[in-house]
VEXBADREN-414785 format. One line per field, with one value per atom (N, C-alpha, C, O): x, y, z; residue in three letters. Coordinates in steps of 0.05 Angstrom, whole numbers. Layout:
N
x = c(X/...)
y = c(Y/...)
z = c(Z/...)
residuo = c(ALA/...)
// end
This chain:
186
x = c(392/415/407/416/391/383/365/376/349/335/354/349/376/404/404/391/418/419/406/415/387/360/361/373/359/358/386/386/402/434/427/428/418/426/398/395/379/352/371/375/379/397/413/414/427/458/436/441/409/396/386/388/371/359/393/391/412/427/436/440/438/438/427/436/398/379/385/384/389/383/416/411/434/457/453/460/435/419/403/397/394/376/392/376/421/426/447/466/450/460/449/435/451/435/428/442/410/396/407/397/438/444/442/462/411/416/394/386/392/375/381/404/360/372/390/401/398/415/442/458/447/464/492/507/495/517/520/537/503/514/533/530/551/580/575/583/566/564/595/609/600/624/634/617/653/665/661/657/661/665/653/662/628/613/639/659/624/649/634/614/646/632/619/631/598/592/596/590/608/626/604/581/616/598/602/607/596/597/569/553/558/547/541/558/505/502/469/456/460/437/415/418/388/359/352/363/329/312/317/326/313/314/342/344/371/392/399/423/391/394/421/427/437/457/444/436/448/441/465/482/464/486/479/456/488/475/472/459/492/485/451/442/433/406/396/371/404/375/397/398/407/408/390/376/381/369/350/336/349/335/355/377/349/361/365/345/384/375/393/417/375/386/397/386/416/433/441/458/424/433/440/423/465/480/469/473/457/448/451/450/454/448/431/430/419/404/414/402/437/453/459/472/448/462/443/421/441/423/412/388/430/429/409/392/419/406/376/359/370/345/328/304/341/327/324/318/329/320/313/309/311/298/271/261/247/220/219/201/247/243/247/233/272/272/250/250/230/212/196/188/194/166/176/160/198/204/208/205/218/200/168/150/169/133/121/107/139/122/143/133/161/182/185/188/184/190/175/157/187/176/201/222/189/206/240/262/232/252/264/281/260/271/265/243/292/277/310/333/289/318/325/313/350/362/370/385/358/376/381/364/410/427/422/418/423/426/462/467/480/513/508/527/483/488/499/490/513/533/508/508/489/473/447/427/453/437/403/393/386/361/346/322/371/350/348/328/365/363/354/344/359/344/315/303/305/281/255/233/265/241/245/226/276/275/264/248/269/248/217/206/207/190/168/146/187/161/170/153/189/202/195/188/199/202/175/166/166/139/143/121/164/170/156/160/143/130/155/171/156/163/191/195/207/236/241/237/252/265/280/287/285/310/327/330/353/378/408/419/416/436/468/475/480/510/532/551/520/530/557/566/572/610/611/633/602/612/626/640/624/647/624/635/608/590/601/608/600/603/631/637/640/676/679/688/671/667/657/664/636/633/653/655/669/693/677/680/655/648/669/694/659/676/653/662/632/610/581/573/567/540/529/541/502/497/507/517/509/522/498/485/493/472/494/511/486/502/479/456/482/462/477/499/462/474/444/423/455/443/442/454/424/417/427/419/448/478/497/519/488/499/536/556/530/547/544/532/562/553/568/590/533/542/546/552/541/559/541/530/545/545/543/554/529/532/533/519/550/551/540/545/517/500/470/459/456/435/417/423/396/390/350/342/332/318/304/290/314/307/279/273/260/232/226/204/241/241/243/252/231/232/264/269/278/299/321/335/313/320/311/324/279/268/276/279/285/284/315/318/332/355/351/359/344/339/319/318/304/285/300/291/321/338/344/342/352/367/346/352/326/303/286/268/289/276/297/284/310/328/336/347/318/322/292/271/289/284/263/270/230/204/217/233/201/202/190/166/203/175/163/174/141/120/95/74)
y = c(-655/-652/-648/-629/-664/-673/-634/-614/-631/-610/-576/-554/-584/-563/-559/-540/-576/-578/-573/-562/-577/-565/-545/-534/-526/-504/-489/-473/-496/-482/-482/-460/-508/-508/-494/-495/-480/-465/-433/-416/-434/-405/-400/-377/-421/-416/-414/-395/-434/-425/-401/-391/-393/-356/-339/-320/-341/-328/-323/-301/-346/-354/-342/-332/-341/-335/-304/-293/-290/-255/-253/-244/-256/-254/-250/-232/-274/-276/-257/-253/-244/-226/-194/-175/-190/-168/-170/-158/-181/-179/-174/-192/-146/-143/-170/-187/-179/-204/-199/-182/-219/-214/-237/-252/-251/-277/-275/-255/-293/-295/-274/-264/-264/-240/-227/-227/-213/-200/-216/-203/-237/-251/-240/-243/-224/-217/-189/-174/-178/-153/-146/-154/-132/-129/-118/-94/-126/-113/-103/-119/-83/-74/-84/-82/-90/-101/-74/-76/-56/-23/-6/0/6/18/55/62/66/86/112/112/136/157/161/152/172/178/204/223/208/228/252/249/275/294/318/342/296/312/321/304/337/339/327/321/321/315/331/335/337/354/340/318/346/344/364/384/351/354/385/396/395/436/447/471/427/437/441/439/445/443/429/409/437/411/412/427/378/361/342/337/334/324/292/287/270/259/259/244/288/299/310/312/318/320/298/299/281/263/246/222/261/242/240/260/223/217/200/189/199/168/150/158/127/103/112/124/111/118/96/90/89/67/88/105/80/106/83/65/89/71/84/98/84/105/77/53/91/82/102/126/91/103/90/66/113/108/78/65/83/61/40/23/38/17/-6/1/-28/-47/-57/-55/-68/-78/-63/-73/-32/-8/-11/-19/-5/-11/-32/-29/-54/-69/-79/-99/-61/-57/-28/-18/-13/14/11/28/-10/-16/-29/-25/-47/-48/-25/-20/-11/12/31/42/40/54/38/49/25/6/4/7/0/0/21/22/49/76/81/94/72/75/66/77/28/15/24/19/31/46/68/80/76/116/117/102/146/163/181/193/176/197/180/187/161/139/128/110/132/112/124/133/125/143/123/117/117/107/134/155/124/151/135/116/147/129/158/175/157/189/173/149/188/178/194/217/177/184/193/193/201/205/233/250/239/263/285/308/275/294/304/316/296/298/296/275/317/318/316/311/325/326/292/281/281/242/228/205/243/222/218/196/248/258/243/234/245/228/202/186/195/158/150/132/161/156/147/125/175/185/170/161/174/167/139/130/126/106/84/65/89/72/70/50/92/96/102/105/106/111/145/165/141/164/162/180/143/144/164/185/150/159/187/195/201/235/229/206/250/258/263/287/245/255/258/239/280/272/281/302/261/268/267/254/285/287/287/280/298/301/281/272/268/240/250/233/275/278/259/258/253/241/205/186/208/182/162/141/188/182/182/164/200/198/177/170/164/130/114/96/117/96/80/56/94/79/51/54/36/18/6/-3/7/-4/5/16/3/8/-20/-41/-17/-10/-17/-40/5/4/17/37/8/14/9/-8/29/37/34/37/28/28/47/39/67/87/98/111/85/87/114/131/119/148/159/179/151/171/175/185/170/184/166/172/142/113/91/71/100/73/51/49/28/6/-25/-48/-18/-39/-27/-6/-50/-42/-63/-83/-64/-79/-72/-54/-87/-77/-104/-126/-93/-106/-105/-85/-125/-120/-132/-153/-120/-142/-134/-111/-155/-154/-139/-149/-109/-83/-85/-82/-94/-91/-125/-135/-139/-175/-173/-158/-194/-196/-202/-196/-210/-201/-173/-167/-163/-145/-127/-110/-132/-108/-108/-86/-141/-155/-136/-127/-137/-120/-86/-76/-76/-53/-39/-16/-65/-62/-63/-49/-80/-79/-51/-41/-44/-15/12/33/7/29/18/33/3/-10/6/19/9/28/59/71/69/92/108/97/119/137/154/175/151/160/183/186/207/231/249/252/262/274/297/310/305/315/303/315)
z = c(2424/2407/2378/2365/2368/2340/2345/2334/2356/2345/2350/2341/2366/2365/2341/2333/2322/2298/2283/2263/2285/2263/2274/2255/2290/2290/2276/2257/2286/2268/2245/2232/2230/2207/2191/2167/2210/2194/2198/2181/2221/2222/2201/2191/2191/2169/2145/2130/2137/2113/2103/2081/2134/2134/2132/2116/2139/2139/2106/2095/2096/2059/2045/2024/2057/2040/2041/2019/2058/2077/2059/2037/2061/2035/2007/1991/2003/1972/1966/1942/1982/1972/1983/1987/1987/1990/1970/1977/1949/1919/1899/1890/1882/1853/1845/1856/1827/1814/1789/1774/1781/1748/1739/1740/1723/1718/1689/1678/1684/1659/1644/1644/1627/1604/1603/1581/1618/1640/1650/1664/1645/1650/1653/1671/1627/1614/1625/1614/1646/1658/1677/1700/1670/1679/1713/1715/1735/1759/1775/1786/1773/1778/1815/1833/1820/1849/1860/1885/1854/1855/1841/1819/1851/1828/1826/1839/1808/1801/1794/1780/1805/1793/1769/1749/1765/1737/1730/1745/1699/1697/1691/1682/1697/1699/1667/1662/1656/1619/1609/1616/1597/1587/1563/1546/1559/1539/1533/1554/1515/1509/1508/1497/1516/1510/1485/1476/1479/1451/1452/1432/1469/1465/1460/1456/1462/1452/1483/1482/1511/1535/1542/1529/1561/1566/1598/1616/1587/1617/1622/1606/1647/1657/1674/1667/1692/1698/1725/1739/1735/1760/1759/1782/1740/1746/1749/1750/1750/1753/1786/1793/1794/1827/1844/1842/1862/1866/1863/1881/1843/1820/1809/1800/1808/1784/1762/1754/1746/1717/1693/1691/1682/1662/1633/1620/1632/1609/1588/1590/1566/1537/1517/1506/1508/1485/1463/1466/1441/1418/1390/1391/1375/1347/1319/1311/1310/1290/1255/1239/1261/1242/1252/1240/1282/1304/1290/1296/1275/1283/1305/1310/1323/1347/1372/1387/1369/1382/1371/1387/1348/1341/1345/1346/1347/1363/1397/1410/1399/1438/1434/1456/1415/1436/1437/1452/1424/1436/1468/1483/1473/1504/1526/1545/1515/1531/1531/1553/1513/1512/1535/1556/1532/1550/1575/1593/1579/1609/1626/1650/1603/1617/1612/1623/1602/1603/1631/1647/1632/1656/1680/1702/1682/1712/1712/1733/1696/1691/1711/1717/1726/1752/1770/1763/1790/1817/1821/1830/1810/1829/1802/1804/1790/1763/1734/1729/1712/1685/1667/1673/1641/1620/1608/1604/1606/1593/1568/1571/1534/1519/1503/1499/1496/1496/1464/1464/1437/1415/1412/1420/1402/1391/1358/1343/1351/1319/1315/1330/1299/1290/1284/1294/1268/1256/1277/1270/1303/1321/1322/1314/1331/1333/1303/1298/1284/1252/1250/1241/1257/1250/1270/1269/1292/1323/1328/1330/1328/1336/1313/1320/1282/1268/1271/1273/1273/1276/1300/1298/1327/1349/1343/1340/1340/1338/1318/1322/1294/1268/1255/1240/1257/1251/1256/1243/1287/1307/1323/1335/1321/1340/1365/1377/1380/1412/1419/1406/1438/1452/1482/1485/1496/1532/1536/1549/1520/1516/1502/1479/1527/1517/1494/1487/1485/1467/1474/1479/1480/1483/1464/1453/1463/1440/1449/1461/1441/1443/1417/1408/1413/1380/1372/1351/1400/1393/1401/1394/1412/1430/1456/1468/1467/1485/1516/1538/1515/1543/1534/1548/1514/1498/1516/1527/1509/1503/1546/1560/1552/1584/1598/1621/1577/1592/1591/1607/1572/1564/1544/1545/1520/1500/1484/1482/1478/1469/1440/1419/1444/1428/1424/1444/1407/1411/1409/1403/1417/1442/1460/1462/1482/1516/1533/1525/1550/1579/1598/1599/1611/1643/1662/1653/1690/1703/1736/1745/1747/1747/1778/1776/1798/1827/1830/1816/1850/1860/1871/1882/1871/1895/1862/1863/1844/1815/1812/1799/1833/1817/1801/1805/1773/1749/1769/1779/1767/1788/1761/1768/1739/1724/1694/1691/1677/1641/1630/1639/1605/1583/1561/1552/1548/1517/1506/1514/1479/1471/1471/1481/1462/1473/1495/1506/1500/1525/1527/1523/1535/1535/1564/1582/1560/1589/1602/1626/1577/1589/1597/1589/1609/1614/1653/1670/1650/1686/1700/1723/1685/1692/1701/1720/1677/1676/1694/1707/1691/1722/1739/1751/1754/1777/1790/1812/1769/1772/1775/1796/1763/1765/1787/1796/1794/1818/1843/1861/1849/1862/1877/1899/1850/1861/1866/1878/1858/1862/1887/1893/1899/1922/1937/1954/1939/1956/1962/1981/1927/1935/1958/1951/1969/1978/1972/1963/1976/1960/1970/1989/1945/1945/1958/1956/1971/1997/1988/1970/1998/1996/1975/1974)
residuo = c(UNK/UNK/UNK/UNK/UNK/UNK/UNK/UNK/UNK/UNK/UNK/UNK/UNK/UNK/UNK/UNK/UNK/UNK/UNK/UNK/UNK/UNK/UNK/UNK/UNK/UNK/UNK/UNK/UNK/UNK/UNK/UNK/UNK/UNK/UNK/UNK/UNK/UNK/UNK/UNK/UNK/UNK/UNK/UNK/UNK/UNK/UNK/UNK/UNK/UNK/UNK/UNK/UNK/UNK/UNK/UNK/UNK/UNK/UNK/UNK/UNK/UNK/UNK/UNK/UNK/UNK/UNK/UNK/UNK/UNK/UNK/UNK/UNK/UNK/UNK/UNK/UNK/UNK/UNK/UNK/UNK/UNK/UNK/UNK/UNK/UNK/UNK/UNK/UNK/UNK/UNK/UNK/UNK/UNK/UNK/UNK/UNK/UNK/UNK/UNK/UNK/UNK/UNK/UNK/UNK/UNK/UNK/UNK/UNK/UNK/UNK/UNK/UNK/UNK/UNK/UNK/UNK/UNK/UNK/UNK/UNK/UNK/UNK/UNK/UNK/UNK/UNK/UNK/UNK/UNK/UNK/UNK/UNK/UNK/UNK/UNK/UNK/UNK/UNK/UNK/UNK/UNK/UNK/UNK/UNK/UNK/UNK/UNK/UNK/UNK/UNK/UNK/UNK/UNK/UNK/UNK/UNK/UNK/UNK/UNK/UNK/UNK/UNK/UNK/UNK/UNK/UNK/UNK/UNK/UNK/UNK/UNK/UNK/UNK/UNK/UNK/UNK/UNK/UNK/UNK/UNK/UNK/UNK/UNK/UNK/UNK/UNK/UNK/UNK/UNK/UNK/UNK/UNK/UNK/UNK/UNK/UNK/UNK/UNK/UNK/UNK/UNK/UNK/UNK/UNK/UNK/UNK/UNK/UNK/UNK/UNK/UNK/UNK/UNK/UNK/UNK/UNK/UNK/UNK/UNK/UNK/UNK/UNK/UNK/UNK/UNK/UNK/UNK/UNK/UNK/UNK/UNK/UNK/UNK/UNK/UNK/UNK/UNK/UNK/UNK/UNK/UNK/UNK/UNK/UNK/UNK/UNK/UNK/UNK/UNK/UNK/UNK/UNK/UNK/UNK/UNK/UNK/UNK/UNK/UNK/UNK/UNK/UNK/UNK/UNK/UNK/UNK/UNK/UNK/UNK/UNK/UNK/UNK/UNK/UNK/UNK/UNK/UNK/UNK/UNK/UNK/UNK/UNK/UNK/UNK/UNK/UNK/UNK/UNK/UNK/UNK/UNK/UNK/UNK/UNK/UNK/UNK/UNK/UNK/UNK/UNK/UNK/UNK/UNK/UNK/UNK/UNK/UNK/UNK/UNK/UNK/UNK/UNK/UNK/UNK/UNK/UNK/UNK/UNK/UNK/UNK/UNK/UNK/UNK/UNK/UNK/UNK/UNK/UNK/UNK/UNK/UNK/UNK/UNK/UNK/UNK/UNK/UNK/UNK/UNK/UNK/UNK/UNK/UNK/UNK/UNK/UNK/UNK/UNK/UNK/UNK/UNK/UNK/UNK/UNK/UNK/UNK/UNK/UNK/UNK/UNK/UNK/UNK/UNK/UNK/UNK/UNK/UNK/UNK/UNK/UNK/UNK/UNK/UNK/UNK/UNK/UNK/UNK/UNK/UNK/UNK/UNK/UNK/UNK/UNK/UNK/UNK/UNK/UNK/UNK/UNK/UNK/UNK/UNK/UNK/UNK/UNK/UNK/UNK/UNK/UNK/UNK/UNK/UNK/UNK/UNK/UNK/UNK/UNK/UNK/UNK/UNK/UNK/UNK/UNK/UNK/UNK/UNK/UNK/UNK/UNK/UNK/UNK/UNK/UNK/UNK/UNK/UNK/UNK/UNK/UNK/UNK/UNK/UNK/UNK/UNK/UNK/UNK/UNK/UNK/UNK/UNK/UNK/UNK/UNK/UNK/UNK/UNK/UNK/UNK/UNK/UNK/UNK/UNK/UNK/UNK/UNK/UNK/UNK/UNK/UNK/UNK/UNK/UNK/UNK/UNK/UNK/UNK/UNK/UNK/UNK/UNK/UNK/UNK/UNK/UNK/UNK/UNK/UNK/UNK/UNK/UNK/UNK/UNK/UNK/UNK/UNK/UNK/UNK/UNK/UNK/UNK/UNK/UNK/UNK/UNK/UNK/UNK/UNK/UNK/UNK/UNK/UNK/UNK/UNK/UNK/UNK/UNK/UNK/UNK/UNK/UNK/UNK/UNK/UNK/UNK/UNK/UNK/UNK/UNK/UNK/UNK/UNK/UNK/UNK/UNK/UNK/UNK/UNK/UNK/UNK/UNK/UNK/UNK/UNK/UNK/UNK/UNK/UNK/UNK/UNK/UNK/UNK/UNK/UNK/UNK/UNK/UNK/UNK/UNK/UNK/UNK/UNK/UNK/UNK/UNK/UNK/UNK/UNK/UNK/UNK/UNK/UNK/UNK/UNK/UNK/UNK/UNK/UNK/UNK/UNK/UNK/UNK/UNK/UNK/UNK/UNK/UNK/UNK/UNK/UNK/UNK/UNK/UNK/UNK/UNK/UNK/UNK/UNK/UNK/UNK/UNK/UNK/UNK/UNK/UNK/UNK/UNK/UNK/UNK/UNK/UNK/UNK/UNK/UNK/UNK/UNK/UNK/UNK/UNK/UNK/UNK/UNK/UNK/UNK/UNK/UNK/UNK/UNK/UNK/UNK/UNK/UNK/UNK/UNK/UNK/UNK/UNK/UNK/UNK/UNK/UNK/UNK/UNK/UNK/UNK/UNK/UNK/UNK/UNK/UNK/UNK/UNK/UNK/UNK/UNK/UNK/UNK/UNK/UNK/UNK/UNK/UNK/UNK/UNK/UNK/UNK/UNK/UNK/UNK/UNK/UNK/UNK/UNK/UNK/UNK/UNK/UNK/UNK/UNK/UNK/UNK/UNK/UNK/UNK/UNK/UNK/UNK/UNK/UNK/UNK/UNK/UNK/UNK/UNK/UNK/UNK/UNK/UNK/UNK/UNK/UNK/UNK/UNK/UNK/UNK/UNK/UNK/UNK/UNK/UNK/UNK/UNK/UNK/UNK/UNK/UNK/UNK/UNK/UNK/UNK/UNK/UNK/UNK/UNK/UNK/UNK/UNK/UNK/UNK/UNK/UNK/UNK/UNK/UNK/UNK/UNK/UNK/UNK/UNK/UNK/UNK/UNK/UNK/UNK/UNK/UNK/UNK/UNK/UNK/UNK/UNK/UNK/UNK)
// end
């Protein structure tokens, strides 16, 4: 009888645990990330790369993509775009790329040296959404905002503010969702 029981109750723990681990990880740094009950299309607006190009966030399906609208006047922004650099440096690939779109009006003439020469970031593209119309398509409300945005091209939640991207937290979350996608064949 007694070892009935011990067995049920190792069943209901593995069952706990096998639950626990099929939920995104939003705890520590990350605390404050909004995981949606319902993740939601991501809207299919354009916003441009460094060559004046419009890109959309239908190119990058198939991969994770961490999408951080920032600007050059942002304080807050400026201080996380050294984590975002680093965490494409250390996840960038097939399966995973940050996207941080800059919202400045004056576009590539103010983005590209404050990145660049300012700031010192190499990892992180140039992205700009200069009308705000990609902006305004997330349902901007603040800078900084990061969307986090699965390989089937669903924003699966957001934060506004800042947050420490290149922290084991934060990976632990984002690893989540790239453990899922799908190596690239060939």
């Amino acid at each position: 009888m007694h070892l009935a029981l011990l067995l049920v109750g190792l069943a209901v723990a593995a069952l706990r645990t096998a639950a626990a681990s099929d939920a995104p990880p939003v705890q520590g740094d990350v605390a404050h990330f909004n995981l949606y009950e319902q993740a939601k299309p991501a809207p299919d607006v354009p916003f441009a790369d460094a060559d004046g190009s419009a890109r959309s966030l239908a190119d990058y399906r198939g991969k994770v993509v961490l999408v951080n609208l920032w600007a050059t006047w942002c304080a807050p922004c400026v201080r996380e775009m050294p984590e975002l650099d680093a965490l494409q440096a250390g996840l960038g690939g097939d399966r995973f790329e940050v996207l941080a779109i800059s919202q400045d009006r004056r576009g590539a003439a103010v983005a590209e040296p404050f990145l660049r020469e300012r700031l010192g970031l190499t990892n992180l593209a140039l992205l700009l959404d200069a009308d705000w119309s990609f902006g305004q398509a997330m349902q901007l409300r603040g800078l900084p905002t990061t969307f986090l945005v699965d390989a089937d091209g669903m924003i699966v939640g957001d934060l506004e503010g800042v947050a420490e991207w290149n922290g084991d937290d934060a990976r632990a979350l984002i690893g989540w969702y790239v453990d899922r996608v799908s190596a690239p064949a060939g």
